[in-house]
C-alpha positions as CSV (number, residue, x, y, z in Angstrom):
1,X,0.1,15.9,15.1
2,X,2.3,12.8,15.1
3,X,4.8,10.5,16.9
4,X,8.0,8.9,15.8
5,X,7.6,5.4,16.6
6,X,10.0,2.3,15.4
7,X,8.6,-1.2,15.9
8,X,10.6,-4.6,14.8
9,X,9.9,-7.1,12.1
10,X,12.2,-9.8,11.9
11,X,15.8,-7.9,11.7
12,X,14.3,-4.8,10.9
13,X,13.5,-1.9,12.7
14,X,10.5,0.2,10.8
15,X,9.8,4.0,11.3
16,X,5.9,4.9,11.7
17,X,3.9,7.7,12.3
18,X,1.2,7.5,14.9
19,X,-1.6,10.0,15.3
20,X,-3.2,8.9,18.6
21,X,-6.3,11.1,19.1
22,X,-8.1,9.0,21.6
23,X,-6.9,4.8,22.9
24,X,-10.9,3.9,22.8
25,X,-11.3,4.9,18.9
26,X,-10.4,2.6,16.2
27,X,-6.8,3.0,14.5
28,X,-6.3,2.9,10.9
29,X,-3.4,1.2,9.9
30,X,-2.4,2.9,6.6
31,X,-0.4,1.4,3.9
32,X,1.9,3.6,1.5
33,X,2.7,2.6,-2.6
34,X,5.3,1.0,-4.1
35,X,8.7,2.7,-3.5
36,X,6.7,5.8,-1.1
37,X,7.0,5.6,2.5
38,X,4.5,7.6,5.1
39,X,4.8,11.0,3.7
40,X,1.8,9.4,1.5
41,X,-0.7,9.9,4.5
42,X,0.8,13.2,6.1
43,X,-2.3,15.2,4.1
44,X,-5.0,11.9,5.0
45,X,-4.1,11.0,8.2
46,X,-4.9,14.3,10.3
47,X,-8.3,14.8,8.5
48,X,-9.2,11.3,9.8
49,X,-8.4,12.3,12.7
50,X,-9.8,15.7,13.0
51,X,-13.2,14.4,11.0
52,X,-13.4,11.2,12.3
53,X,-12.0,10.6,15.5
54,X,-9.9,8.3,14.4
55,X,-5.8,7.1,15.6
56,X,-3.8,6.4,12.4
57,X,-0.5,4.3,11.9
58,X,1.4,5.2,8.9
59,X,4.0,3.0,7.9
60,X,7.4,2.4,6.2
61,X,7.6,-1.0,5.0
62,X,11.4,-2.3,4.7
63,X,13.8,-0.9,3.0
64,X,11.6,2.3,1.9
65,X,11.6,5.5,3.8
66,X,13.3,5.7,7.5
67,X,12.9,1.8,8.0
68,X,15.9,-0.6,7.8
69,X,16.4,-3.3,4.5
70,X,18.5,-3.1,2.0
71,X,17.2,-0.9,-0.9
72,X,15.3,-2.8,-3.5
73,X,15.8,-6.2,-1.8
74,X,12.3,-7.3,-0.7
75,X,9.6,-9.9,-1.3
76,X,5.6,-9.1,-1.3
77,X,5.7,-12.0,2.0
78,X,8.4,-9.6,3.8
79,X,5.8,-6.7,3.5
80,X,2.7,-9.0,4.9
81,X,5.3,-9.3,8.0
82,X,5.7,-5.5,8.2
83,X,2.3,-5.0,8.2
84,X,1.4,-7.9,10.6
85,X,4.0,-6.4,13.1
86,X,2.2,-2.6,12.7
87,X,-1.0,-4.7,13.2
88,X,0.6,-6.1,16.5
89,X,1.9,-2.7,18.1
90,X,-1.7,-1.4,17.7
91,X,-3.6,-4.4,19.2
92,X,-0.6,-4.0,22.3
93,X,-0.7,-0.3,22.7
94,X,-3.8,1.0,22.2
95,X,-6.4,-1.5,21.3
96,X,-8.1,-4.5,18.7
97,X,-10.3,-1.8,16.8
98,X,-8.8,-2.1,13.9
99,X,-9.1,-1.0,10.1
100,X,-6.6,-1.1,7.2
101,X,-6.3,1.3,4.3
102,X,-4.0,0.5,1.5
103,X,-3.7,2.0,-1.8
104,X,-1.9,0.3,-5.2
105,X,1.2,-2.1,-3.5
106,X,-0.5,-1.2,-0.3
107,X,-4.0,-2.5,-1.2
108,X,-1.8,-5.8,-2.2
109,X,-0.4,-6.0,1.0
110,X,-3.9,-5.1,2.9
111,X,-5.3,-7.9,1.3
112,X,-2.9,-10.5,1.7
113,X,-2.3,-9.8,5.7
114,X,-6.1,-9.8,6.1
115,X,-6.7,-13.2,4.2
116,X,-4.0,-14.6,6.5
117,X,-5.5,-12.8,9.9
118,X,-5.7,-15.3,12.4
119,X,-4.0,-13.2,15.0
120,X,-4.7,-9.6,14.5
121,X,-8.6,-9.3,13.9
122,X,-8.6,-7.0,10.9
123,X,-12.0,-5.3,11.4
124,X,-12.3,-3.9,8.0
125,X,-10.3,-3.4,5.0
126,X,-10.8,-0.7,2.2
127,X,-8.3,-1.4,-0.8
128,X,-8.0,1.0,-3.3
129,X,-6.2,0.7,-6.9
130,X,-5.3,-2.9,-6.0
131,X,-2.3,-4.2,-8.1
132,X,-4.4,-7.6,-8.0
133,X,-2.3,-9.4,-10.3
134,X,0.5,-6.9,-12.0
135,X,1.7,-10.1,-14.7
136,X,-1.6,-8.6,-16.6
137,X,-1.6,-4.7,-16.7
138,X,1.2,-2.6,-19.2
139,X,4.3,-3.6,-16.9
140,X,4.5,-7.2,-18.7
141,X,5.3,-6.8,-22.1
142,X,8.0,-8.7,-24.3
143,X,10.2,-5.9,-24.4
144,X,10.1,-5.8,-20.2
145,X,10.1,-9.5,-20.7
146,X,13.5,-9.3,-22.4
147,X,14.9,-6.8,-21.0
148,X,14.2,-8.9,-17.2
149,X,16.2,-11.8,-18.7
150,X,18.8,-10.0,-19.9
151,X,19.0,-7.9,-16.5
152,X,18.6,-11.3,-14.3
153,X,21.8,-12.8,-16.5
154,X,23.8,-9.6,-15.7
155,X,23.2,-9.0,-11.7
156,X,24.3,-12.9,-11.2
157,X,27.9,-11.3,-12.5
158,X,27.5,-7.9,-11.2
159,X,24.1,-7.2,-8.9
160,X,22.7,-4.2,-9.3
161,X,19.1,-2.4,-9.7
162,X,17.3,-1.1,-11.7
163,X,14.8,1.8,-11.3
164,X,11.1,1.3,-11.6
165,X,10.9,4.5,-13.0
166,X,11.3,3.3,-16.5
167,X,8.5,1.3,-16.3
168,X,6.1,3.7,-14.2
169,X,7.3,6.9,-14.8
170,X,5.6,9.5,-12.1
171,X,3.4,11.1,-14.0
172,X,1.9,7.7,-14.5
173,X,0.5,7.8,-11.2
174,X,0.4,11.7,-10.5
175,X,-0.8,14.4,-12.3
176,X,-0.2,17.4,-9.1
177,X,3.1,18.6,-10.8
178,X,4.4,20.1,-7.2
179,X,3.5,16.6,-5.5
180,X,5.6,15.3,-8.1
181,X,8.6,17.6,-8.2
182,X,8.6,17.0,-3.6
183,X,8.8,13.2,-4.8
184,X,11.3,13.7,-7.2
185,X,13.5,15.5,-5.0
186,X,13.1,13.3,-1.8
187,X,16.1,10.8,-1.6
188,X,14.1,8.4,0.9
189,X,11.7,7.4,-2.5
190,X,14.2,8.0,-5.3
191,X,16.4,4.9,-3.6
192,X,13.5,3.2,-2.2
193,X,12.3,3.0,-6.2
194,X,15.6,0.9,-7.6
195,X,14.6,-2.6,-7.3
196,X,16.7,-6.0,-7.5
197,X,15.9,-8.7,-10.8
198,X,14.4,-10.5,-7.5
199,X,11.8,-8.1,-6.4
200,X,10.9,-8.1,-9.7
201,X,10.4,-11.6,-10.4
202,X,8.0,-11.4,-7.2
203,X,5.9,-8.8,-8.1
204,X,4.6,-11.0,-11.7
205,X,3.9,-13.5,-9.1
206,X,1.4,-11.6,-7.0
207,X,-2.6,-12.8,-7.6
208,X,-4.6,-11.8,-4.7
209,X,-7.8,-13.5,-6.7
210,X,-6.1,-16.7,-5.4
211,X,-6.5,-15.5,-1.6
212,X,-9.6,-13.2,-1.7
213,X,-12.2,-15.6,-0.4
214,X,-10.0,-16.1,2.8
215,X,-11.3,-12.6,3.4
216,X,-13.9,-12.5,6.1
217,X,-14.2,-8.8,6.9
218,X,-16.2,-6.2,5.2
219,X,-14.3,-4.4,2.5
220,X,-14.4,-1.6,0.4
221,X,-12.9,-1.7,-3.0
222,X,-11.8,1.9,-4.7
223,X,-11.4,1.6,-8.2
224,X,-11.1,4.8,-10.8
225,X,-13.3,5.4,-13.6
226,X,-10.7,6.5,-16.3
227,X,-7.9,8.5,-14.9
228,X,-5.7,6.3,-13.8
229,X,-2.4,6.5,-15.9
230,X,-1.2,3.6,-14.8
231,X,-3.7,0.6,-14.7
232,X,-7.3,0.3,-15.7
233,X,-9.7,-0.6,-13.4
234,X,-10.1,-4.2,-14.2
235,X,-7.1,-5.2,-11.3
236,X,-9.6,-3.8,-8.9
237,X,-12.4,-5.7,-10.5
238,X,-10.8,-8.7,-10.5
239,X,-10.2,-8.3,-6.7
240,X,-14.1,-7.3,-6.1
241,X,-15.5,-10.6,-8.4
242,X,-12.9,-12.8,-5.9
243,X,-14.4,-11.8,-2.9
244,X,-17.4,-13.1,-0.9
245,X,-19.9,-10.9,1.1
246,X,-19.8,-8.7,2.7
247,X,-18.1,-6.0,0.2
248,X,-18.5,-2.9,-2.1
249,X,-17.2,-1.2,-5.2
250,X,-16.9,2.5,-5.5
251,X,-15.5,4.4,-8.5
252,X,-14.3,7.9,-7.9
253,X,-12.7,9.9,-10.7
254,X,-9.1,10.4,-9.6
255,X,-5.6,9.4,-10.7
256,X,-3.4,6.3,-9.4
257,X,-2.8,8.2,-5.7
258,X,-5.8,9.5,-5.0
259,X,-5.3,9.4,-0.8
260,X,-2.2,11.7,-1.8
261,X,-3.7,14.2,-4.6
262,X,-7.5,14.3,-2.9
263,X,-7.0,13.6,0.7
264,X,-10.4,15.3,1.2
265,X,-12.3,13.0,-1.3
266,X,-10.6,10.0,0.3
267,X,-10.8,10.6,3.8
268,X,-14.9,11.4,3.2
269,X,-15.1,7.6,1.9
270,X,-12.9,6.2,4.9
271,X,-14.6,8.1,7.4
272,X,-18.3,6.8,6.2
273,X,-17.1,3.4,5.2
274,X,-14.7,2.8,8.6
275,X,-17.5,4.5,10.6
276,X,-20.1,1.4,9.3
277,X,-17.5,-1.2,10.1
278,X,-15.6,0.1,12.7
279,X,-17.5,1.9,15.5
């Protein structure tokens, strides 16, 4: 169903998968969570495809999955890059119809690469579970707080990292128990999930409110109603308030990884949101 293709971004080479059903459809660029690389879309992708016609490109941002970058090294700007250099392998091989899906860090990144898109002509954008600004949801208490301190004091002696699974434990974001246990036992996320004091730092910097009226595309922002584990659904509301026309909300009831637990939910939204925007 799928090609192995590696495109470059700055000193990086980055694996993707490309479904190429037809070069005159749109392509859906799809954007993977924090630590995950593209096995997030291997259920998504070929239903919209199949259902909708559609190419996708799933990628690996830097140092997750088969791309290159050191592990846990990485900046929220390094991953707009990644996704601006998917952007441009689409517009060069097959054409400028072009919509993004990103869900949790991939809804970040969506966002930011579209409110910066002079050059790629985002078409549409659909962001789902957007980690809008992660210095207000669980992730930032005093404890964390202190332990980040400490941690920064220690890796300028000894660097090292620090696995993000203390803070956001997998069941936080799944509740499929087999989806889990595949995750748990897939090196390519396990070491894609330790992250540096610096990466760290970054992510408490991230406010996409402070971008969102850049955005002059139609997007679609998924929020859950209650079973998200991880965050409420005020960092998607916060996103939705920022932006200007034209845009809309919808609130399924699913967990944190919804594109991964209920691919046929998801892809039903895409396919009638992307096929408004898009064709």
């Amino acid at each position: 169903m799928f090609k192995d293709i590696w495109i470059k971004s700055g000193e990086n080479k980055l694996y993707c998968k490309l479904y190429l059903e037809d070069k005159n459809q749109p392509t859906i660029l799809l954007l993977h969570g924090l630590g995950f690389h593209s096995f997030e879309y291997e259920r998504l992708a070929p239903i919209l495809v199949k259902q909708g016609g559609y190419n996708c490109l799933a990628l690996d941002f830097r140092c997750c999955g088969k791309s290159e970058g050191k592990r846990g090294y990485w900046k929220l700007k390094d991953y707009v890059e990644d996704a601006n250099c998917a952007l441009d392998y689409i517009r060069q091989n097959i054409n400028d119809k072009i919509g993004v899906f990103g869900n949790s860090l991939g809804a970040t990144v969506a966002v930011y690469a579209t409110a910066d898109d002079r050059k790629y002509k985002i078409k549409s954008l659909v962001a789902s579970n957007c980690a809008t600004r992660p210095v207000d949801f669980g992730l930032n208490t005093n404890f964390r707080k202190t332990f980040l301190k400490i941690y920064d004091l220690i890796s300028k002696i000894i660097p090292f990292r620090v696995s993000v699974n203390y803070f956001i434990p997998y069941k936080a974001i799944l509740s499929d128990k087999k989806i889990i246990q595949n995750i748990v036992n897939d090196p390519l996320v396990s070491d894609a999930r330790k992250f540096a004091v610096s990466t760290y730092k970054d992510m408490f910097s991230w406010d996409a409110t402070k971008i969102a009226e850049k955005i002059n595309v139609p997007i679609l922002v998924i929020a859950q109603k209650a079973k998200d584990k991880l965050q409420t659904n005020n960092q998607s509301m916060l996103l939705f308030n920022a932006l200007k026309e034209p845009k809309e909300l919808k609130l399924i009831d699913t967990g944190h990884v919804p594109d991964l637990e209920n691919s046929n939910l998801v892809s039903e939204i895409l396919v009638d949101w992307f096929d408004k925007t898009l064709k």
